[in-house]
C-alpha positions as CSV (number, residue, x, y, z in Angstrom):
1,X,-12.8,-71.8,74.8
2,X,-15.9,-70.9,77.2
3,X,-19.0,-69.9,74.9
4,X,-22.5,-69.0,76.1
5,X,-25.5,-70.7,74.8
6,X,-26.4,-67.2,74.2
7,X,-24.0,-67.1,71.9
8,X,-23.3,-71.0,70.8
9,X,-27.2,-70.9,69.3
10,X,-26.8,-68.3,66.6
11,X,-23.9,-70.0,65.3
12,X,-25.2,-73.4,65.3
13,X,-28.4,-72.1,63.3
14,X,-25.7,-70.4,60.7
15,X,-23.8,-74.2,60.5
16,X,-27.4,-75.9,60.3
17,X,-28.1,-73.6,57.4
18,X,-25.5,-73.7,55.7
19,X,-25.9,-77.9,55.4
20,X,-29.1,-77.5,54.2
21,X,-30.9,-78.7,57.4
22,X,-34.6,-78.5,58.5
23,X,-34.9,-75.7,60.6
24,X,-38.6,-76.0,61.8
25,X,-37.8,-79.0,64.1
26,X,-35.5,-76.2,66.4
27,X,-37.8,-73.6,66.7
28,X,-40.5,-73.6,69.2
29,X,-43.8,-73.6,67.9
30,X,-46.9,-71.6,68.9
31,X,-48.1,-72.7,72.2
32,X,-51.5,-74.1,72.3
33,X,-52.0,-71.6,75.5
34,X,-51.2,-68.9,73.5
35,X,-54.2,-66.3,73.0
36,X,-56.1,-66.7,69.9
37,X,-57.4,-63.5,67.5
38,X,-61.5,-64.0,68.4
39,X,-63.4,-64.7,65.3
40,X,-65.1,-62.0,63.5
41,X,-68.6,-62.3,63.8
42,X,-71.2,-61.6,61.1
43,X,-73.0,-58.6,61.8
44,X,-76.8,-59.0,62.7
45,X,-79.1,-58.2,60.0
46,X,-81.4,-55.5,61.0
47,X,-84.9,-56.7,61.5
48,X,-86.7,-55.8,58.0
49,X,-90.3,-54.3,58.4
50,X,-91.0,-55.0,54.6
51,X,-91.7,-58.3,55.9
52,X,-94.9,-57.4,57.7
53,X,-97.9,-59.0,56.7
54,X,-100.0,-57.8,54.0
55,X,-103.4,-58.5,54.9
56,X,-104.6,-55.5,52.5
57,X,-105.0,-58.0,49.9
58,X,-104.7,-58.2,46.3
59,X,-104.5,-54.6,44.2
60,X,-107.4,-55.2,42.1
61,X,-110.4,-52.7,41.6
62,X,-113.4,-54.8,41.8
63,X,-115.9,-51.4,41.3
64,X,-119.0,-51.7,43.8
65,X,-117.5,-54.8,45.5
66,X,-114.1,-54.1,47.0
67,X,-110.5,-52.9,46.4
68,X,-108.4,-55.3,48.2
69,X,-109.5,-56.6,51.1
70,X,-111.7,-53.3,51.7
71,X,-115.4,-54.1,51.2
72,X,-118.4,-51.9,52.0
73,X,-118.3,-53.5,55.0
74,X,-115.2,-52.1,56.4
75,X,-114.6,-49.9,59.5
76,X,-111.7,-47.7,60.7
77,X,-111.2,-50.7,63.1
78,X,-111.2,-53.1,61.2
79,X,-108.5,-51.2,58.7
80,X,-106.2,-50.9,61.7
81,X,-106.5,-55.0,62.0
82,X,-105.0,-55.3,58.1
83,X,-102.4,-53.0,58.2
84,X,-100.7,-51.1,61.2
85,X,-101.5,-47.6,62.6
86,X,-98.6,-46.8,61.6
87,X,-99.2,-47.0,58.3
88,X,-102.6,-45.2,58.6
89,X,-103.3,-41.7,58.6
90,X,-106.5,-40.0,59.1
91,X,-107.6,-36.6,57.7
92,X,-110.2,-34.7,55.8
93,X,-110.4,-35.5,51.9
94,X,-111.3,-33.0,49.2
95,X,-114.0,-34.5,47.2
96,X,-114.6,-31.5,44.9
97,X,-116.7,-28.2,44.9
98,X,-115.3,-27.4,48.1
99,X,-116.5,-30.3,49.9
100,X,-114.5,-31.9,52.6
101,X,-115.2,-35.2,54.3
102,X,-113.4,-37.7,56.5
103,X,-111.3,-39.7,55.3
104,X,-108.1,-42.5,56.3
105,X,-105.2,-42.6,54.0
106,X,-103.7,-46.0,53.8
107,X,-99.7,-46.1,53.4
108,X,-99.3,-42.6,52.6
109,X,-95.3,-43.4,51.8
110,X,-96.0,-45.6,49.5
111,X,-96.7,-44.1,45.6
112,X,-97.6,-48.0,44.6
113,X,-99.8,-49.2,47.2
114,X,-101.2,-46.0,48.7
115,X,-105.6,-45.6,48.9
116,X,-107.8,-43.3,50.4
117,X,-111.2,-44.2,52.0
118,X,-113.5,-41.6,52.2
119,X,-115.6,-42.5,55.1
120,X,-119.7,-41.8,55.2
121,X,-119.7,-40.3,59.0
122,X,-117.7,-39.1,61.5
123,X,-116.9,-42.0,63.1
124,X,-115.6,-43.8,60.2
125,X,-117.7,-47.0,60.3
126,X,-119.0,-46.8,57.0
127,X,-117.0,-46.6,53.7
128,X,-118.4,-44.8,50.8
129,X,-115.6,-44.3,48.4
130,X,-112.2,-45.2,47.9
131,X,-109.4,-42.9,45.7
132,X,-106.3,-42.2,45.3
133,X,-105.0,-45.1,44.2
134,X,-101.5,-46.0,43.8
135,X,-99.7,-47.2,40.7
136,X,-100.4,-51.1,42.0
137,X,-104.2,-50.5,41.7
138,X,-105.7,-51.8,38.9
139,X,-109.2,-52.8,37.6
140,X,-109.8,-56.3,36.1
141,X,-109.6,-54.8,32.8
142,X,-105.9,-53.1,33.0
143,X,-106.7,-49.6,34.0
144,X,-105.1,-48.0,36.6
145,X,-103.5,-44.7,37.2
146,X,-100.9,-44.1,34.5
147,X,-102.8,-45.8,31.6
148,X,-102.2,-44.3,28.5
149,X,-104.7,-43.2,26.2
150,X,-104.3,-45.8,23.5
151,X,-105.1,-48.2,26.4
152,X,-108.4,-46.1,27.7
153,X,-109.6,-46.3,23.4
154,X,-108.7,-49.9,23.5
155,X,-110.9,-51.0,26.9
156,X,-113.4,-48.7,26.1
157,X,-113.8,-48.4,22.5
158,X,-114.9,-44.7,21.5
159,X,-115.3,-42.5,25.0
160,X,-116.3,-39.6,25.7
161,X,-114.7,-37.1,28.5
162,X,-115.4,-33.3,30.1
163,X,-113.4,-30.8,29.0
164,X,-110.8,-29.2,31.6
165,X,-110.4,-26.4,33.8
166,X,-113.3,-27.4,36.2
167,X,-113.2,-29.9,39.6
168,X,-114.9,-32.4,37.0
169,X,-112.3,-31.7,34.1
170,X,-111.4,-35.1,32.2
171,X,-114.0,-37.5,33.6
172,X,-114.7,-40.0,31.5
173,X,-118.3,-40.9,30.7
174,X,-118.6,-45.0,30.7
175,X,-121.8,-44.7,29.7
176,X,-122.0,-46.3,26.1
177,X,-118.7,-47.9,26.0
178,X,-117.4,-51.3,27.2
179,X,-117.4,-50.0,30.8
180,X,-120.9,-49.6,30.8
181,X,-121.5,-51.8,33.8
182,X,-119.3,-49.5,36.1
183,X,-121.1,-46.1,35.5
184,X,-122.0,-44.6,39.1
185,X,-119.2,-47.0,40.2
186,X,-116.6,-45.9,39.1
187,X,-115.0,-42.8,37.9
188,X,-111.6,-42.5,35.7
189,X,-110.0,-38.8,35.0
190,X,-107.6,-38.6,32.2
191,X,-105.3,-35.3,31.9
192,X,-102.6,-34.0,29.3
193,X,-99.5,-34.1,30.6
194,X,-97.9,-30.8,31.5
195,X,-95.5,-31.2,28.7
196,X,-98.1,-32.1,26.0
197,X,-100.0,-29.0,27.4
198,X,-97.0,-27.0,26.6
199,X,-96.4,-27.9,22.7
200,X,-100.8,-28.3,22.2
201,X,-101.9,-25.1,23.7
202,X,-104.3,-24.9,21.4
203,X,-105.9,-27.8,21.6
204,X,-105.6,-27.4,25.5
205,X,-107.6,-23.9,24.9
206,X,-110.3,-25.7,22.7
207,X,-111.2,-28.5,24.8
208,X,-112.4,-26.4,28.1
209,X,-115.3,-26.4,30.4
210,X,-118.1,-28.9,31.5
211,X,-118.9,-29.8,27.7
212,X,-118.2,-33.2,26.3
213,X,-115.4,-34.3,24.0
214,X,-115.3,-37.1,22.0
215,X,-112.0,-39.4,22.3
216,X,-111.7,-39.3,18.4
217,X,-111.7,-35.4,18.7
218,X,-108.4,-34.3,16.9
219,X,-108.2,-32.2,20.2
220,X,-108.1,-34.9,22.6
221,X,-106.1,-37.2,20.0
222,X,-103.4,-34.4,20.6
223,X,-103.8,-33.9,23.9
224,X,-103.6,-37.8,24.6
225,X,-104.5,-37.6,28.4
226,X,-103.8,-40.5,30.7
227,X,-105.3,-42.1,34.0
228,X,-104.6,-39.4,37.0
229,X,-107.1,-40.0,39.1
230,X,-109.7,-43.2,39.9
231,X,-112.7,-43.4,42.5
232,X,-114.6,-46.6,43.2
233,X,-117.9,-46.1,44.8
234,X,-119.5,-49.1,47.0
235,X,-122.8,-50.3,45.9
């Protein structure tokens, strides 16, 4: 009987099965020549510009001396060479009553490390005050924007503070308190929240105006304003 290979092989791989044989031997096995699936490859990490260098320093409020890295000695220049211009942006500064003078902001997208010089001329060569700190800031002591009352009673002792509604509302007098050494260096506003406002109209109502307000006031105990505002003056 004449049988193809064509059709011999099926039938020998039916016998071979059915004997329990080793059928791997037979077939033909993936030729080395054969193309290969290329490996995935890990996808590049995009360069990350959080890892510039910080050369603005430490946060801490040193009042007369520096914030930072920023002394009284500081120019426009010289702020470019800490942090990039990108991260710099020039423009006038309210500094109440109307007044306007030049200023740089310093990471204005950042809520944390975010400060404002407020420069003496027009050329911005000499500093003469620095504000607007961010939530990093903070003075040797503790107090930075966002500190609660309790912690202004506890650095300070008893304080006292203008009342609101004015450019001047909430400053707090450091004369006579722990702070003593920082007056004309440094100036802290505490406010209400909007919230307490809301449910202590009343003792909103009775605390306005350039007068002073003692921090044991009943008042101000209701009203318990926090840190909203900080200015450092150089020496």
């Amino acid at each position: 009987m004449n049988i193809s290979y064509r059709h011999a092989f099926p039938l020998l791989l039916l016998f071979l099965t059915g004997c329990g044989a080793d059928l791997s031997r037979l077939l033909p096995s993936p030729s080395a020549d054969a193309p290969q699936e290329p490996p995935t490859a890990a996808p590049a990490n995009p360069p990350d510009s959080s890892q510039e260098p910080d050369l603005l320093g430490d946060r801490l409020i040193i009042p007369g001396d520096r914030a930072g890295a920023m002394s009284q000695t500081i120019s426009r220049a010289d702020l470019a060479a800490l942090v990039s211009e990108d991260s710099l942006q020039d423009q006038d500064i309210h500094v109440g009553e109307g007044v306007m003078e030049p200023g740089t902001i310093v990471y204005p997208d950042s809520p944390e490390d975010t400060v404002t010089i407020v420069w003496q001329d027009a050329e911005r060569t000499q500093p003469l005050s620095l504000r607007d700190f961010g939530t990093a800031w903070a003075t040797p002591e503790g107090l930075g924007i966002n500190s609660s009352f309790s912690t202004l009673q506890s650095v300070l002792g008893d304080f006292e503070l203008y009342g609101y509604g004015w450019d001047y509302g909430g400053t707090v007098q450091l004369e006579g308190t722990a702070l003593e050494q920082y007056s004309g260096l440094l100036i802290l506003r505490a406010y209400p929240t909007a919230e307490t406002v809301e449910v202590a109209q009343a003792d909103y109502n009775a605390v306005l105006g350039d007068s002073l307000y003692s921090s044991s006031s009943s008042h101000i105990q209701a009203l318990a304003p926090v840190v909203e505002e900080i200015v450092m003056f150089f020496k």
